[in-house]
C-alpha positions, 0 to 999 in steps of 0.5 A: 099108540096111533095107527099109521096109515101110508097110502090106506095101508099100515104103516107104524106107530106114534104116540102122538098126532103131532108128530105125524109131519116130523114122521113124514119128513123121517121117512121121505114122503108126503105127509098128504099120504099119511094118515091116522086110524080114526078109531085110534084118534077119536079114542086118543082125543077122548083120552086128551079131554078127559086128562084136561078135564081131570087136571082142573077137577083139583083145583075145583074140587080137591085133591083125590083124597079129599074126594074120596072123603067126601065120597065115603061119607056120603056113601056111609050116610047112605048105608046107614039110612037105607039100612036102618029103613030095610030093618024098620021095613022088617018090623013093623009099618008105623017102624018103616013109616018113620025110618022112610021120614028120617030119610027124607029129612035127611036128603031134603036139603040136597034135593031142595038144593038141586031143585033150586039150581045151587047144587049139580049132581056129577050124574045130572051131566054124565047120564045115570046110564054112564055113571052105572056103567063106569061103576060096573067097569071099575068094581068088576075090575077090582073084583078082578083083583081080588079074585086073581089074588084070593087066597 
């Protein structure tokens, strides 16, 4: 909801900007005395760009499951491959030495692909700070969950 403002003060609430004249007239003022919270607006148009940004995601990329398929295995190859390198790490150096080639034959192809332009990587456009941190607020809000739920 949006904070509105009547002459500087508190006033109401709606839950939309448009509907501030149609406020204005249910009221019998000016709409020149009314006024939005900045706050509230700027975190409502942040909201605004992010739903036009996801419906076209779809449509571009797949549906949620499918981009969640797509996310499990490329989090799954990437276990496996840091995994199997931290036991040849274990081992041995000539073990490690190989493990770390296996990894970078497997991830050639996607850097070669960024390097060449063909392939944009969601963190090349977010930061690699928000995509930390997206990460961070989502897990320590399941976390949050599981914890609130443990048996």
């Amino acid at each position: 909801m949006l904070k509105v403002l009547l002459d500087g003060q508190p006033h109401t609430q709606i839950s939309d900007p448009i509907a501030l004249d149609e406020h204005a007239d249910r009221i019998g003022v000016d709409v020149s005395r009314l006024s939005i919270d900045a706050d509230d607006l700027a975190t409502f148009e942040a909201g605004q760009k992010r739903k036009k940004i996801r419906a076209e995601i779809e449509p571009a990329a797949g549906d949620t499951p499918a981009i969640q398929g797509t996310i499990a295995d490329n989090v799954g190859l990437i276990m496996e491959k840091l995994g199997r390198l931290a036991l040849a790490h274990a081992q041995d150096e000539a073990a490690f030495t190989a493990a770390m080639a296996d990894l970078a034959n497997t991830l050639t192809p996607l850097v070669a692909a960024i390097d060449g332009g063909t392939c944009t990587m969601t963190h090349h456009v977010k930061g690699v700070g928000t995509v930390v941190s997206d990460a961070c607020e989502r897990s320590n809000a399941v976390a949050g969950v599981l914890i609130a739920n443990a048996e």
